[in-house]
C-alpha positions as CSV (number, residue, x, y, z in Angstrom):
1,X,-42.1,90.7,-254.1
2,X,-44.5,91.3,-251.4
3,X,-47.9,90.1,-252.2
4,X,-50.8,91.0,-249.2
5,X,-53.7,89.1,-249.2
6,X,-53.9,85.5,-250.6
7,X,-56.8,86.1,-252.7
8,X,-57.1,83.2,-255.9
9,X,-55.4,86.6,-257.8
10,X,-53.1,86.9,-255.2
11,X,-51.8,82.8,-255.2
12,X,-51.8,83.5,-259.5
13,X,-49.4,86.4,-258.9
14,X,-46.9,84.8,-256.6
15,X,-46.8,81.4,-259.0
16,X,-45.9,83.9,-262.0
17,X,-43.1,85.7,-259.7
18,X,-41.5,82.3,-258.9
19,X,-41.7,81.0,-262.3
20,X,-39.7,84.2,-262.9
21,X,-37.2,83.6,-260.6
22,X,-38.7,86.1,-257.6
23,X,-38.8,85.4,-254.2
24,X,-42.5,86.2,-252.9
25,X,-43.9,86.7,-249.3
26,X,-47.5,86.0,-249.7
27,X,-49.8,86.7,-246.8
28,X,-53.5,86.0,-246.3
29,X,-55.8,87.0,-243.4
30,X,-57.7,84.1,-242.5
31,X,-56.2,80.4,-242.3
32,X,-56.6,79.3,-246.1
33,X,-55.1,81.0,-249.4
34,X,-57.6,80.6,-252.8
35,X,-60.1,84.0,-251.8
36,X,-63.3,82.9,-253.5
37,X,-61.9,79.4,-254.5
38,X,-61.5,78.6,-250.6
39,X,-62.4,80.6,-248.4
40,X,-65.3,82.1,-249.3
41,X,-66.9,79.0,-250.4
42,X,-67.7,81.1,-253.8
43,X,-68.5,78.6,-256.8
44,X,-66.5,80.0,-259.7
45,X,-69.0,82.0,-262.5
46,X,-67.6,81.3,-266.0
47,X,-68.1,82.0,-269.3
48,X,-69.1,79.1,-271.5
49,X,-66.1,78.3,-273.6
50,X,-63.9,78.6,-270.5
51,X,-62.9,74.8,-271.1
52,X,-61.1,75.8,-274.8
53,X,-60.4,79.2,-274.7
54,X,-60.4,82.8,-272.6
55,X,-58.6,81.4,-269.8
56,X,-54.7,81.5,-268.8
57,X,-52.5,78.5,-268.9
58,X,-52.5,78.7,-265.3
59,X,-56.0,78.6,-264.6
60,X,-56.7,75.8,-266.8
61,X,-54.3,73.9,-264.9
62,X,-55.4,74.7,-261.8
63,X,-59.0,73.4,-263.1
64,X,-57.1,70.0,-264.5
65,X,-56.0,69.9,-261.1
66,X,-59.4,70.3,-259.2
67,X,-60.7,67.3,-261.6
68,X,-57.6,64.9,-260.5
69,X,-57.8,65.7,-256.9
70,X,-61.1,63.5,-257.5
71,X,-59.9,61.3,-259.7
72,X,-57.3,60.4,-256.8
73,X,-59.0,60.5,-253.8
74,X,-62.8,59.9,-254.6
75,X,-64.8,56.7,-255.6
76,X,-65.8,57.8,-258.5
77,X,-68.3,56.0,-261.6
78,X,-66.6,55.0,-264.4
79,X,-69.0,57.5,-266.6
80,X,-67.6,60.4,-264.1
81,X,-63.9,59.5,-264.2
82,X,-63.8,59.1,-268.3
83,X,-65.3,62.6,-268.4
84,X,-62.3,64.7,-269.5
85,X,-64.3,68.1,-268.4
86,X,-66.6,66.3,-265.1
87,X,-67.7,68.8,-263.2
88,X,-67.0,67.6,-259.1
89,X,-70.4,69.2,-258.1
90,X,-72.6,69.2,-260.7
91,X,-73.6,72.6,-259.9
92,X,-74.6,75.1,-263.5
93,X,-73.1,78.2,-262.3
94,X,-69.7,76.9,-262.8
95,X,-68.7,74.1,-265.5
96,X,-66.1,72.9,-262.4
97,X,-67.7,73.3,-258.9
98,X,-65.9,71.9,-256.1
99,X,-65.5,71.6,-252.6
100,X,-63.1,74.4,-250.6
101,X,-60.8,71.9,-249.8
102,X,-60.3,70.6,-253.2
103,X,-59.2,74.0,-254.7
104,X,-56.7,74.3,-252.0
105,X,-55.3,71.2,-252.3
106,X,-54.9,72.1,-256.4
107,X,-53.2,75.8,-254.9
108,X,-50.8,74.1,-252.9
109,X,-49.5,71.6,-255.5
110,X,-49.4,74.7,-258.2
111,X,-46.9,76.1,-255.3
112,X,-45.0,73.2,-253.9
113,X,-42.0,73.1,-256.0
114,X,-41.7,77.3,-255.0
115,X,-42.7,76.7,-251.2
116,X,-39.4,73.8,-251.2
117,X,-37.2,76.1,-252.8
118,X,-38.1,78.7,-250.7
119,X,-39.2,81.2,-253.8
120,X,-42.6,81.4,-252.1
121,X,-43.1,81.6,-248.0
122,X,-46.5,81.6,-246.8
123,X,-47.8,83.9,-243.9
124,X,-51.8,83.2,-242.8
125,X,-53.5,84.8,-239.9
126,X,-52.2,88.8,-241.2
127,X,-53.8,91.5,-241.8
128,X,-52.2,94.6,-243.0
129,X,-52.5,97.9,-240.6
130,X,-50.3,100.2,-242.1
131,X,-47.8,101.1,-244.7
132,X,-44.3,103.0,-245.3
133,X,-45.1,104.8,-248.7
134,X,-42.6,107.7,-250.4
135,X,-44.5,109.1,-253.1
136,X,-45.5,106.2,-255.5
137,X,-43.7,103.4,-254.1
138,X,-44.5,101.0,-251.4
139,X,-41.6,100.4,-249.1
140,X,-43.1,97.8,-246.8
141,X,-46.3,96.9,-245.3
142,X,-47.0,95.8,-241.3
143,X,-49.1,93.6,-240.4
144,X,-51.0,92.1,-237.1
145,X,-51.6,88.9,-236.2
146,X,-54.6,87.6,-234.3
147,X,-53.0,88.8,-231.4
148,X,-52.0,92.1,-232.4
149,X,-48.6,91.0,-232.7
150,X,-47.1,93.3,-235.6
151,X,-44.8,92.2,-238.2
152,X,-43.3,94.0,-241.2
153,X,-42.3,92.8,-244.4
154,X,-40.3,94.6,-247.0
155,X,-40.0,94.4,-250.2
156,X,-39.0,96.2,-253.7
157,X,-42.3,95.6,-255.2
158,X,-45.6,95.2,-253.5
159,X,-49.1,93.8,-254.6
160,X,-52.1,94.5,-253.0
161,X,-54.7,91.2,-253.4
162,X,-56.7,91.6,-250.9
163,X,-60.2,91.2,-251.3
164,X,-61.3,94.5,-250.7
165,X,-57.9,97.0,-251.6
166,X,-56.8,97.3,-247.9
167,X,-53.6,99.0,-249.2
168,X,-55.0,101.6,-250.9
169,X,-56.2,103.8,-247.8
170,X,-53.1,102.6,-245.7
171,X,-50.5,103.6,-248.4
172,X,-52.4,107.1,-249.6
173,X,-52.8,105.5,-253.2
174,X,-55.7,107.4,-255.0
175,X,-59.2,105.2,-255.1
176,X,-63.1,105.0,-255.5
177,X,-65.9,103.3,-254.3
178,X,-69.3,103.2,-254.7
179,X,-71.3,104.9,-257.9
180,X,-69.0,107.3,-259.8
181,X,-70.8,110.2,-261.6
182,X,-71.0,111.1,-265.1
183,X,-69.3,114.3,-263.7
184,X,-65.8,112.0,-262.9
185,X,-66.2,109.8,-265.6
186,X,-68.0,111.2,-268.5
187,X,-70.2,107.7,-268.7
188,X,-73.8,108.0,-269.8
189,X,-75.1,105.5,-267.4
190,X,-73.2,106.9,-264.3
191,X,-74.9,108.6,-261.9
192,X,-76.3,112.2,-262.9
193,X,-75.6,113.6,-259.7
194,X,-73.2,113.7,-257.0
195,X,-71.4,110.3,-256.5
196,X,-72.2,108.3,-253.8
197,X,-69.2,106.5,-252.1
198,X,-71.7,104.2,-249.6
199,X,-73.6,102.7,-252.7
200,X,-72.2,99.4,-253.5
201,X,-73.2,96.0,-254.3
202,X,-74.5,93.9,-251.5
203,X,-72.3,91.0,-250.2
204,X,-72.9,87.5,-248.9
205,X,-71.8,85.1,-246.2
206,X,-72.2,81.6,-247.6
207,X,-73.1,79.2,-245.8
208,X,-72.6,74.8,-246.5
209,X,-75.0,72.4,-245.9
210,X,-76.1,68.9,-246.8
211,X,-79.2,67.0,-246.4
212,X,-80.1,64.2,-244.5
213,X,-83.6,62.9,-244.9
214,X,-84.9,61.9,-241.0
215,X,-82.8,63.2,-239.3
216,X,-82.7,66.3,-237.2
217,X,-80.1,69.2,-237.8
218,X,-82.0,72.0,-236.7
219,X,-79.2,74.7,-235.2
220,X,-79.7,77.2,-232.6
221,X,-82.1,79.7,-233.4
222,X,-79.9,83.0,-234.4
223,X,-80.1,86.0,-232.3
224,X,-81.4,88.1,-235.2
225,X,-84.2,85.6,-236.6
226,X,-87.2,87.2,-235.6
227,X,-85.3,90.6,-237.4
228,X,-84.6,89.0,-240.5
229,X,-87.6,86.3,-240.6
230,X,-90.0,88.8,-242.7
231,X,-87.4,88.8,-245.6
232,X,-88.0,85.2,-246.0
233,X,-91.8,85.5,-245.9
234,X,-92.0,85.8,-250.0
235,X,-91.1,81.7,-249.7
236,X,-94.0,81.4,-248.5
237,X,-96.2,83.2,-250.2
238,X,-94.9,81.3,-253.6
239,X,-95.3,78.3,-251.6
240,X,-99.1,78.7,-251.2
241,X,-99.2,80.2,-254.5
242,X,-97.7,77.3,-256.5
243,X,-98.8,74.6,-254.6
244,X,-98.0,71.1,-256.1
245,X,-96.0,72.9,-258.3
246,X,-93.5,74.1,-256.0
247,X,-93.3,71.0,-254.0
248,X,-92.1,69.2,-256.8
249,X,-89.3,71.9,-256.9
250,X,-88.7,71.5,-253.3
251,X,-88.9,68.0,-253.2
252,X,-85.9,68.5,-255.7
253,X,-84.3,71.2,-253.7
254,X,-83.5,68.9,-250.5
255,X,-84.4,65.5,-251.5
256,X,-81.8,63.0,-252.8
257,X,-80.5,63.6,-256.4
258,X,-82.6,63.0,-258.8
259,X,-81.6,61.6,-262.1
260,X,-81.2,64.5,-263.7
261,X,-78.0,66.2,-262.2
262,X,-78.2,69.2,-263.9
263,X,-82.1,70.2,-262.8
264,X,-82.1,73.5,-263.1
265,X,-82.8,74.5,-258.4
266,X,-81.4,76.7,-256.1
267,X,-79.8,73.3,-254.5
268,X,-77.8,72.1,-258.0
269,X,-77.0,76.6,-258.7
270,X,-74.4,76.6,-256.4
271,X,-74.0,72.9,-255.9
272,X,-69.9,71.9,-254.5
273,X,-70.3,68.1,-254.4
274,X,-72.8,65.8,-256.3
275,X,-72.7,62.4,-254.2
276,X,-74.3,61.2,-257.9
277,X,-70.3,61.2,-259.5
278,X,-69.5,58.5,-257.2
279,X,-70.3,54.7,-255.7
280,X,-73.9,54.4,-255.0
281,X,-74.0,54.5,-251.3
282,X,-70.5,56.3,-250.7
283,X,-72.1,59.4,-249.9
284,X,-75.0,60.2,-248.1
285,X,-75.5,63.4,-249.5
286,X,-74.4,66.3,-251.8
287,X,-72.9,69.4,-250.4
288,X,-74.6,73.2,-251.7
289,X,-73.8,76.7,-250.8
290,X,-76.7,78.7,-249.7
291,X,-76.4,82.0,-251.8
292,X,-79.8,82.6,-252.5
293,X,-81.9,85.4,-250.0
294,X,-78.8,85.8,-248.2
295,X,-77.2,88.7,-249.6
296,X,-76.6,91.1,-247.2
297,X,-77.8,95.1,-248.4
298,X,-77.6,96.7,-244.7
299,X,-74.2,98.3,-245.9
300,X,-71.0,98.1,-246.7
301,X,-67.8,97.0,-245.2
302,X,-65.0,99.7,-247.0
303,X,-66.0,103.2,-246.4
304,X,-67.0,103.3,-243.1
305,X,-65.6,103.2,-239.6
306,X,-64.1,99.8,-238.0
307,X,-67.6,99.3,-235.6
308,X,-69.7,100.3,-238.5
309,X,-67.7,97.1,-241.1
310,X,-68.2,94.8,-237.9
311,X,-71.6,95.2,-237.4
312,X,-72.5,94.7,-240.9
313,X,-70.5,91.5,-240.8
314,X,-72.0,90.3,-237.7
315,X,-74.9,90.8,-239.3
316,X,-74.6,89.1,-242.7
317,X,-73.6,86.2,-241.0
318,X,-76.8,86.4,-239.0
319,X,-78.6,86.7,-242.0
320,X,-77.1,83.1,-243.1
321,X,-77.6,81.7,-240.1
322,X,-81.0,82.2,-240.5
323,X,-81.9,81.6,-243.7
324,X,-80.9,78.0,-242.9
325,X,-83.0,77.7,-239.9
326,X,-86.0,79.2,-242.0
327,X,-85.2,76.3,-244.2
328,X,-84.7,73.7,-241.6
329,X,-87.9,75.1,-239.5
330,X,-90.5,77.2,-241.3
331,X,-90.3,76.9,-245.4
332,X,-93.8,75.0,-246.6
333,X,-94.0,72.8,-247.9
334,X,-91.1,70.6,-246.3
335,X,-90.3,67.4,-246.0
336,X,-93.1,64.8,-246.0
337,X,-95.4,68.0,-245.7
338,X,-93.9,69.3,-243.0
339,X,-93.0,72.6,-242.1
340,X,-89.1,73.0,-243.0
341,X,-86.5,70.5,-243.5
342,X,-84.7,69.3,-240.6
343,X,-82.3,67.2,-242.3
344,X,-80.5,70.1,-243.5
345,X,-77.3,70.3,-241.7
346,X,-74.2,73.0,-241.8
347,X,-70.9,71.9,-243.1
348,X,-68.6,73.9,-241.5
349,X,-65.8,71.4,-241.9
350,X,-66.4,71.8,-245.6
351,X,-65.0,75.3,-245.1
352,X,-62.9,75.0,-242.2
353,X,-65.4,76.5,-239.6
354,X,-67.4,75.6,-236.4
355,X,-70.5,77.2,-238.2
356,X,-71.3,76.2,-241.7
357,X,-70.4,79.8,-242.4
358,X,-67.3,80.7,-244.8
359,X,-64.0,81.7,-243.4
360,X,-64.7,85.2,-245.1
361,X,-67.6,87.0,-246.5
362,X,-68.1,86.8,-250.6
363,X,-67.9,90.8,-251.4
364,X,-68.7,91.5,-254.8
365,X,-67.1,95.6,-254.8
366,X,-64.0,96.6,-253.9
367,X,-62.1,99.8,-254.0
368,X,-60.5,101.0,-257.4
369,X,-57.6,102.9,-258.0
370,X,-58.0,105.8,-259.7
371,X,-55.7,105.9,-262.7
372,X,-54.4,107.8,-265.4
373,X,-57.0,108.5,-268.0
């Protein structure tokens, strides 16, 4: 089995194959396999009862697994480490946010015994360019490194888990994007009109950061700030329009944890490490993911022409770049009054960058088959 794109759906396929005997091939385009999980820095948005039920055995492993990679490795309080369901970042958009590196490390023990046996080889740094179809079925896919050095896999069944359905086009399988109309789909709430391909959901580039009271972290001001600046404005004006108010949420936002973990701030939303689970003094900070004014709506990244997808993602990671240094520099009030918070300072070792920025951009649409009805 040939699975492309080591999305988290991707890594969940080629554990069920091996556990079923099958040799898989899984490749992934950027250097680490998990998709949202890793790579994209994307904390995991869950139903409620996700802890007892509406959840594979797998997954629920794979969360058991996140939790001990903690347990293991991190000083953690007593209170934290009794917790049968702790969640490593005390974030509320997921009941178990955790850093990047700690869902891979969970992926890669899921896979060892299959990776030893040889059930399972790993590929990173592919991308797939093209692909040998007859009719329905998928004879083998090529791929390029970073290089452009090709390389073709074949295989008697293939799975496309990439994050955006890269073997759709390139095999000729039927697909959609965008808004369907009630015309195609007979759907009351679809669009009375034509469809329109181009109109998709916006995507983000997240972006890690800590915060370190003092101290100066300011980055390099983006090439695209003064562009993007205005968007950021409306901070502002609900600064000045909340006054004390808001600088009690702010102070909350950037300043050390506060007793309550769970505060309900854009810093705890998307939260990835709460230094508050461990030793006092271990940690000097927690570690968020800025999702919040970031999404990128200039346009999508399927659909159109190769220079078209690159600008849009040069300039979604623009936009996070400068977000932060709006936050660092210009967001009122900051710390001790100021204008901005300086102590904010990119992780990009949290997600195995130079930047802060994720390996890959969080996209929320992809392209969908089109299948029998």
């Amino acid at each position: 089995m040939l699975v492309a794109g080591g999305s988290l759906g991707g890594v969940a396929a080629a554990l069920a194959a091996a556990r079923m005997g099958r040799r898989v091939i899984l490749t992934e385009e950027t250097d680490w396999i998990g998709g949202q999980a890793t790579t994209q820095g994307v904390p995991l948005d869950e139903h409620p009862s996700v802890e007892a039920y509406g959840r594979t055995q797998s997954y629920a492993e794979f969360r058991d697994r996140v939790r001990d990679y903690y347990r293991r490795h991190y000083p953690l309080t007593a209170a934290a480490r009794a917790d049968r369901y702790f969640n490593p970042g005390a974030g509320w958009v997921s009941a178990c946010g955790f850093e990047p590196r700690a869902g891979l490390a969970a992926l890669y023990e899921m896979l060892a015994p299959h990776l030893t046996s040889g059930m399972v080889a790993i590929h990173t740094r592919l991308r797939p360019v093209a692909a040998d179809a007859e009719g329905d079925r998928v004879r083998a896919v090529t791929f390029e490194d970073d290089h452009g050095v090709p390389v073709t896999y074949r295989a008697p069944y293939t799975l496309d888990a990439t994050e955006t359905g890269e073997l759709l086009p390139l095999a000729r399988v039927e697909f959609v994007t965008g808004a369907e109309s009630q015309a195609q789909t007979g759907e009351p709430t679809a669009l009375e009109g034509a469809a329109e391909p181009l109109r998709m959901q916006p995507f983000t580039h997240l972006i890690a950061v800590d915060h370190l009271p003092g101290e100066d972290h300011t980055n390099e001001k983006p090439a695209l700030y003064d562009e993007f600046q205005a968007g950021f404005h409306s901070l502002k004006g609900i600064a000045e329009a909340h006054g004390d108010e808001l600088q009690l949420r702010m102070r909350r936002l950037f300043a050390p944890p506060s007793p309550d973990a769970y505060a309900s701030c854009i810093w705890n939303f998307r939260r990835v490490f709460y230094a508050g689970h461990c030793a006092k003094g271990a940690f000097p900070s927690d570690v968020t993911m800025l999702m919040n004014g970031n999404e990128y709506g200039g346009g999508p990244v399927i659909g159109v022409d190769q220079a078209t997808a690159q600008r849009h993602l040069l300039r979604a990671r623009q936009l996070s770049l400068s977000l932060l240094y709006f936050l660092q520099t210009e967001i009122e009030p900051g710390f001790e009054g100021k204008r901005g918070y300086p102590g904010l300072r990119a992780r990009g070792d949290v997600l195995g960058t130079t930047d802060g920025l994720a390996q890959y951009p969080y996209i929320r649409e992809s392209r969908r088959i089109r299948a029998a009805f």
